[in-house]
Structures are given as C-alpha cells and as structure tokens.
C-alpha positions in Angstrom: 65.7 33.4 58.0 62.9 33.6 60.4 60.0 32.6 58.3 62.0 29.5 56.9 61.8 28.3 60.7 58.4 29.3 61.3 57.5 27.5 58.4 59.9 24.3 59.4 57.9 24.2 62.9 54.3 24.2 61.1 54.6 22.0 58.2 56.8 19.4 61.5 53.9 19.5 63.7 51.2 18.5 61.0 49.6 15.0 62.1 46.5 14.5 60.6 45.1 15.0 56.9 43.5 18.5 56.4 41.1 19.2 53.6 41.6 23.1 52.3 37.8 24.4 52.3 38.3 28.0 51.0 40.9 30.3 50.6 41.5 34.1 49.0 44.1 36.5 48.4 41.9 39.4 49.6 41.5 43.3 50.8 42.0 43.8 53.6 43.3 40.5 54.7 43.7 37.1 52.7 42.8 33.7 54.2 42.8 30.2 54.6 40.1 28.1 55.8 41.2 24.3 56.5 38.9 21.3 58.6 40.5 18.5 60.3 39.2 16.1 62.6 38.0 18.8 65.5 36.4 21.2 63.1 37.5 24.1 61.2 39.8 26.9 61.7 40.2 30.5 60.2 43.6 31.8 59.5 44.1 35.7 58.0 46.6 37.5 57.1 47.2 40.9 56.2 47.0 42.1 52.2 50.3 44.3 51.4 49.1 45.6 48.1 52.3 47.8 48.4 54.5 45.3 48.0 53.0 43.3 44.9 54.8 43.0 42.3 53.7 41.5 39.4 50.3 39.0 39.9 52.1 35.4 39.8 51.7 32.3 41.8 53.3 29.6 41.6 50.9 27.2 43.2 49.2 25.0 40.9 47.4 22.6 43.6 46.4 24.3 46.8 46.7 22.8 50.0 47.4 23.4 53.2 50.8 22.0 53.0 51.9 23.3 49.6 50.5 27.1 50.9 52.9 26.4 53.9 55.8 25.5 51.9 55.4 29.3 49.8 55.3 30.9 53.7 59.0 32.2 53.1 58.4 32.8 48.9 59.8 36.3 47.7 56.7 36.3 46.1 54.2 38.2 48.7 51.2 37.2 47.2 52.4 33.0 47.9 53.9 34.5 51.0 50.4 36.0 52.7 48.3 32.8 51.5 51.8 30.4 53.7 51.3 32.9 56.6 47.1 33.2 56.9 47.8 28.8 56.0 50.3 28.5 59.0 48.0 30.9 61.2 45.0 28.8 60.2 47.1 25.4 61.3 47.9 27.3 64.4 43.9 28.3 65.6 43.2 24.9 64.8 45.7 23.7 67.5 45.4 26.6 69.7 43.0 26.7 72.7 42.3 30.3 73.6 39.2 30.1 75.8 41.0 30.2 79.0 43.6 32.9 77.4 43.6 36.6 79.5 41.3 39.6 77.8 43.9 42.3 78.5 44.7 45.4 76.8 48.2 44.9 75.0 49.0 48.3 77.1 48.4 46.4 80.6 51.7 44.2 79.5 54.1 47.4 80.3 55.8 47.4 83.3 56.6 50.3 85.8 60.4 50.5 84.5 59.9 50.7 80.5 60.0 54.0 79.4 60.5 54.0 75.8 58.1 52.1 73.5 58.2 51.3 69.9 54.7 50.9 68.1 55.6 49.2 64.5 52.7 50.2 62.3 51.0 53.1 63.3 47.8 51.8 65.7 46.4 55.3 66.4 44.2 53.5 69.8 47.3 52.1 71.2 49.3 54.6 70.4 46.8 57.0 72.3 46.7 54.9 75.1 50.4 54.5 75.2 50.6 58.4 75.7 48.2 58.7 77.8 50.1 56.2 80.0 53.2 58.2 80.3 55.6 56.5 77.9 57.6 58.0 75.3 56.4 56.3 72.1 58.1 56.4 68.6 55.6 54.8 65.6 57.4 53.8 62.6 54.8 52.9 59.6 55.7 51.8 56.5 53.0 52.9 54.4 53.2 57.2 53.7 49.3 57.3 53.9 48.9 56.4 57.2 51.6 58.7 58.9 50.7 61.5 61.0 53.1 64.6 62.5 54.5 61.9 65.0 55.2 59.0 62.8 58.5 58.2 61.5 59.6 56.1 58.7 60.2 52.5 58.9 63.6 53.1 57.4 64.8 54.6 60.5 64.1 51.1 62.8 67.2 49.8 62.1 68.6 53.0 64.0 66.6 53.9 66.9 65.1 50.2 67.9 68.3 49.0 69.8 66.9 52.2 72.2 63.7 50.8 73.5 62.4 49.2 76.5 59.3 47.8 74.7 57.9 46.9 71.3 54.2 46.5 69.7 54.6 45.4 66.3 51.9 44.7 64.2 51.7 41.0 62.4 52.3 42.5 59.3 56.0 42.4 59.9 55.8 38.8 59.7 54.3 39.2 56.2 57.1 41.9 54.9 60.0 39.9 56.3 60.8 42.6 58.5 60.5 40.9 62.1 63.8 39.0 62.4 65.5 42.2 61.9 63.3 43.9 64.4 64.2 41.2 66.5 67.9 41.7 65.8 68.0 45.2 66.5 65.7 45.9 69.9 67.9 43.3 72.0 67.3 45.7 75.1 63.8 45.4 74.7 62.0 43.3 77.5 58.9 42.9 76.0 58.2 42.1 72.7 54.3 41.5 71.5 53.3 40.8 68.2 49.8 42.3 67.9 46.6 42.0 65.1 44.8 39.4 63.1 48.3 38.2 61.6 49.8 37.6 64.5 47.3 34.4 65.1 50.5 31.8 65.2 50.9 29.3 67.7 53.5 30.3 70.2 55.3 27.5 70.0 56.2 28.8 66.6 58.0 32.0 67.6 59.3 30.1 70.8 63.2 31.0 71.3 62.9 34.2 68.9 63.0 37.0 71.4 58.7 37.5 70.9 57.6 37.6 74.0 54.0 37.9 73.5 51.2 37.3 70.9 48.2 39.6 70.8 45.4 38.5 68.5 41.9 37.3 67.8 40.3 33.5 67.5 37.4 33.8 64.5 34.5 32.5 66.6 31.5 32.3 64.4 33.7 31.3 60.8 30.7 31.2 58.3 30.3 35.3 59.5 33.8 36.3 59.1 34.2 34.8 55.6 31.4 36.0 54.2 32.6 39.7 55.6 36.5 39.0 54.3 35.1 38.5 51.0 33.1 41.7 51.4 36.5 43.3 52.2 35.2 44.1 56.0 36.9 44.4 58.8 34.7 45.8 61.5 32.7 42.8 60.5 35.3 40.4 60.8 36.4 41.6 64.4 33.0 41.8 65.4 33.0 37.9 64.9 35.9 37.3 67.0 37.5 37.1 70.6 40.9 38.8 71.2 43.6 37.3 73.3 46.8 37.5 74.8 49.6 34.7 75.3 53.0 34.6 76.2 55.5 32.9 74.1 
C-alpha cells in the first residue's frame, strides 16, 4: 500500500523533537502546524466530506508522530490530519526558494498527445485544450462535473491510454493514487498538483510520480487564520507555488 510507505519514509526521516502548535480537521482543507528547531511549517490537506463516515478518531494525544502513524487509517478524518502532518514534516525540510515558477502545462512535451486531468481543474484543463491535447477529466465528486467530465470509475479503464497525467493531491487522501499509478504505466509524466501534494519528493521517490506541483505557505500566521475561516483564495494568496521533480 502506497500510503503505508509514504508514511514509513516520514515518520524514518524524523530527527529532532517537534512541538505540534495547532492543528484542524477543516473545510476546505485540514492542517497541521508543527515548530522544530528552524521555525515552523504549514502542512494542508484536502477535506473529503464525501467520504466521512461516521465522526470518530482514534487519536487521544496529538502529535506529529502519532498524526503520522493514522496517515494510512481507513478512517479519513485520521487519514487527512497523517497526510496535512506528513506534508507539514515535509515543508519543514523542503527548500523551495530556488524551485522553477512554471505552469504545470509547460511540463508537456511535443510527443504526448493524450492527457489525463484527475479532479476536474477547469484552468488547466482550459489550458490543456487550448494547447492541442486531447484531455479526458475524471472527478469524483457529481457536483463538479461538466458535459466533458467522466466518472472516476472509468480510470481504471482508459488510464493505461495516456501519455500524461495531472492528478490532484487529493488522490493521495482517497487512496486512489497507487492504483492510478498501476494503471497509466505508458504515461511519461506523472505530476501530482495542489495544496496536498506539498510532500517531500523523496517520499514518492521510486513510485512512478514524476513531478510535484504545489505551494510553500509563506506568511503562516495569514493562512491559518484564513483556513479557519474556510478560505481558500486567502490561503493561496499567502503562498508561493512550485514545481519539483521527483
């Protein structure tokens, strides 16, 4: 299981004693706030209200280790407070300044022709289009399909035909990446996109992800206070996108 090793690699690379300043399962995205020795560091990840069940956690002491250890629970609500944990580990490690500004677009080459967007990102999508390539979108959730967008039931069919894949970070958080991973082994290029998809390469390294496009939280105090407003322009606005290769 892919989350099992992701969580393995984070909770193995942990050398110094973190203190847990704030944390929330939250619309639109949860997260985890942890200070070590350097500073602090912001970790999100996106809320699935979907796929709640019933309101239970397990954790009776929160850390950032025991919210690591719940990263591959089948319990979402544990499993998107291990996730925005490991992501918060990872931006604390994780130096992005000298990282490229590119358009997750600009990472196409001349040959791929058929592109997968996983999680319907209308901007890329557009742009995608625009560009020439033949897209298919696959979205999960029925409100934000369009004509275009197919289910995410049929990606297990049609992703073993693509060149390319954009996937949002959310797949990490629904379990669905390993398969995605499974299935598109023609794919060249494989990017992980979105504020969930802050994880340290080194994480996903050997996985078939070839890329990780995301955003560092640059002024923290800002973005929490618009998380717990349920804001996302505001928490973007606060933050400086990135692209790395795995």
């Amino acid at each position: 299981m892919l989350l099992r090793e992701i969580k393995r690699r984070a909770l193995d690379i942990i050398d110094e004693d973190f203190r847990l300043l704030d944390f929330s399962f939250a619309l639109p995205y949860s997260y985890v706030l942890i200070e070590g020795k350097r500073g602090s560091a912001l970790g999100v990840a996106m809320t699935l209200p979907g796929e709640v069940g019933r309101y239970q956690n397990s954790i009776r002491e929160p850390s950032l280790e025991g919210f690591i250890q719940k990263a591959d629970s089948l319990n979402v609500i544990e499993r998107t407070l291990g996730i925005a944990a490991i992501n918060a580990l990872s931006q604390y490690l994780l130096d992005v300044s000298n990282a490229p500004k590119v358009d997750v677009v600009e990472l196409l080459e001349d040959d791929v022709e058929k592109v997968a967007v996983v999680g319907n990102m209308p901007p890329v999508v557009s742009s995608l289009r625009e560009s020439g390539f033949e897209v298919m979108v696959f979205e999960r959730n029925p409100k934000l399909w369009d004509r275009e967008t197919l289910s995410d039931a049929l990606e297990y069919w049609l992703l073993p035909e693509v060149d390319a894949l954009i996937v949002s970070g959310s797949a990490i958080i629904n379990g669905t990446l390993g398969m995605m991973l499974d299935r598109a082994k023609r794919a060249r290029l494989f990017v992980l996109t979105g504020p969930s998809a802050q994880l340290l390469p080194d994480f996903l390294r050997g996985t078939g992800v070839t890329h990780l496009a995301s955003m560092s939280v640059v002024d923290v105090e800002s973005a929490i206070v618009r998380l717990k407003l349920g804001s996302f322009r505001g928490f973007e606005a606060g933050s400086r996108k990135y692209v790395l290769e795995v």
